[in-house]
C-alpha positions, 0 to 999 in steps of 0.5 A, a space after each residue: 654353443 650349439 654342439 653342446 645342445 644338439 643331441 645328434 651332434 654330440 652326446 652330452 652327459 646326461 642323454 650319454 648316461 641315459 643312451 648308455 643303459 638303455 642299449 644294455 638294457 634293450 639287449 639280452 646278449 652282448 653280440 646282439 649288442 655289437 650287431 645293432 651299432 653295425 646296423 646303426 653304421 658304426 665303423 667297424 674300427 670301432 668294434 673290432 677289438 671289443 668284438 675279438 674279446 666277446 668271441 675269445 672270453 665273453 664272461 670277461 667283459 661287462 655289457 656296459 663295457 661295451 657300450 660306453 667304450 663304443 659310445 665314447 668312441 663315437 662321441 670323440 669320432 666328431 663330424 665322422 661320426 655324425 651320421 651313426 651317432 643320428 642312427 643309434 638315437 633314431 632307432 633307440 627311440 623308434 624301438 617299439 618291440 622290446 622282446 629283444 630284452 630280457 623279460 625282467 629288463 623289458 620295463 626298465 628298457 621301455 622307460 628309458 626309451 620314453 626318457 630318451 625320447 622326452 630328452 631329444 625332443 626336448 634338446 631338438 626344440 632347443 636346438 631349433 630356438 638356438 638356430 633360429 637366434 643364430 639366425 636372427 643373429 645373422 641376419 641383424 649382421 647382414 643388415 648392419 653391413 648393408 647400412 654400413 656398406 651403403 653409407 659408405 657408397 653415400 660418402 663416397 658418393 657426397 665426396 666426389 659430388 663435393 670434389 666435382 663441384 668445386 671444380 666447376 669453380 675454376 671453369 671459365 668457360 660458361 658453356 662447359 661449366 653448364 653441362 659439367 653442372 648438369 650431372 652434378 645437379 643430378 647426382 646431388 637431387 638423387 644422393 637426397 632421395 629426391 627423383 629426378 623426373 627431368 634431367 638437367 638440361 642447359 636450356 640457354 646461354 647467353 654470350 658467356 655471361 649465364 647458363 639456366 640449367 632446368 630439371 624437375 623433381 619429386 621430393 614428399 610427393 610434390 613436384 619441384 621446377 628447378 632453375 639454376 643460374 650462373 651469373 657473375 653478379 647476384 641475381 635480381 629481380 629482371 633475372 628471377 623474373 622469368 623462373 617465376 613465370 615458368 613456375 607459375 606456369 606449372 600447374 601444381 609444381 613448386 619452385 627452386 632457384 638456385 644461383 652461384 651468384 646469390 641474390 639481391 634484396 629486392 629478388 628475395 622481397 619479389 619471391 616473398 610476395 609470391 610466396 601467397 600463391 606458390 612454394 619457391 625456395 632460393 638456393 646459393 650454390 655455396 650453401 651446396 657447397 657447405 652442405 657436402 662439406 658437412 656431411 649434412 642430410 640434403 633432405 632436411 636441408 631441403 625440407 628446412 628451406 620448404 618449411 621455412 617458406 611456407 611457413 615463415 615466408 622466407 624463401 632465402 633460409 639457410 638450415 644450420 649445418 653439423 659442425 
């Protein structure tokens, strides 16, 4: 514990012994005594009774005596104490002029001091490694509650993503369930790490039956036209056509269409072929869906699906999921 280590603390039993001698030593009479723990703010609680029996009968008490008793009271006076304690080490170990000795106790008094002064020095540095580990300690604590503290506002943040999703399931009115999409789509990019660069938008509806919903991410440096569709049967080649041109009319941006309907054999051979001169990934809303149910990391979902098409072709992978 560091109360044990820090010298101006508390006394421990080495530096007590060492303090104790020295004081007898640095003095030739015993009020001189007492005057330097005045100097030193020693409470006067503390030398009363020991300055009555100097002053009724000196030859009764031992320099010693007085010294130990004041330093043990000083030591049990705890955080009261504190600033005397620091005082009486301060002015031991700044003691130059030992004429206040007697000539044959100078030598001993001048060691003593210099052992004093090796020792605090020596408990100072200690101290200091001992306050930069709690330090360290503290800090490694902090930093273990932030990354616990944010992943919980993640999960918080993933399930009301996943509760907010599955309600759009149960909206008819395909309008409203375009722009209830669109914070959602939002909040999940963003919850991957990925920026938004363009919000989601519905950009059109066509009587009842599809919203295309438009935004535009970043995700490892490269910039993602996103298209979202809500038909009622799978998506086809007709239907992912458009999305195609638009991407390809981006120059440099890579693609994501994401259907709540799926798609057809024939629309993921189309965006295969496409495949030879631009990154479109296929995405099934309930793949979504799964992945927040999951816990899973939207990231390397995403960046499984990238891979898998520039790597394999397949524009339409599904990653395996944590169970």
């Amino acid at each position: 514990m560091l109360q044990s280590m820090d010298p101006e603390y508390h006394y421990p039993p080495d530096l007590f012994a060492l303090v104790e001698e020295a004081i007898v030593a640095l003095f030739k009479g015993k009020q001189a005594m007492l005057t330097f723990f005045r100097g030193a703010g020693v409470p006067n609680i503390m030398l009363e009774d020991l300055d009555g029996r100097v002053r009724e009968n000196p030859d009764a008490i031992r320099k010693i005596e007085i010294a130990r008793t004041i330093l043990r009271r000083l030591n049990e006076g705890g955080d009261r104490t504190l600033r005397a304690r620091r005082e009486v080490l301060r002015r031991i170990t700044e003691t130059e002029d030992f004429s206040s000795s007697w000539p044959e106790d100078r030598e001993r008094a001048e060691n003593l001091v210099g052992r004093i002064r090796h020792v605090t020095n020596a408990k100072d540095a200690l101290t200091r490694i001992e306050l930069e580990r709690q330090a360290e300690a503290s800090r490694r604590r902090e930093q273990a509650e932030e990354r616990l503290q944010l992943q919980r506002t993640r999960v918080a943040a993933r399930e009301a993503l996943r509760r907010d999703l599955a309600a759009l399931f149960g909206e008819s009115d395909p309008h409203l369930r375009g722009k209830l999409l669109e914070p959602v789509l939002g909040r999940l990019f963003e919850s991957a790490g990925c920026r938004v660069r363009e919000a989601f938008v519905v950009r059109a509806v066509h009587a009842g039956v599809i919203e295309q919903i438009d935004g535009v991410i970043e995700l490892d440096g490269n910039l993602y036209l996103v298209e979202v569709k809500w038909y009622t049967e799978r998506l086809g080649t007709n239907e992912i056509a458009p999305a195609l041109v638009r991407i390809f009319g981006r120059a440099g941006a890579r693609g994501i269409i994401l259907s709540a309907s799926g798609f057809t054999e024939p629309a993921v051979i189309e965006t295969s072929n496409a495949l030879a001169q631009k990154v479109v990934v296929l995405c099934e809303l309930e793949e979504v869906v799964a992945l927040l149910e999951s816990g899973g990391d939207p990231v390397e979902w995403l960046r499984d699906k990238v891979h898998a098409a520039i790597a394999d072709k397949r524009p339409l992978h599904r990653p395996t999921l944590p169970s």
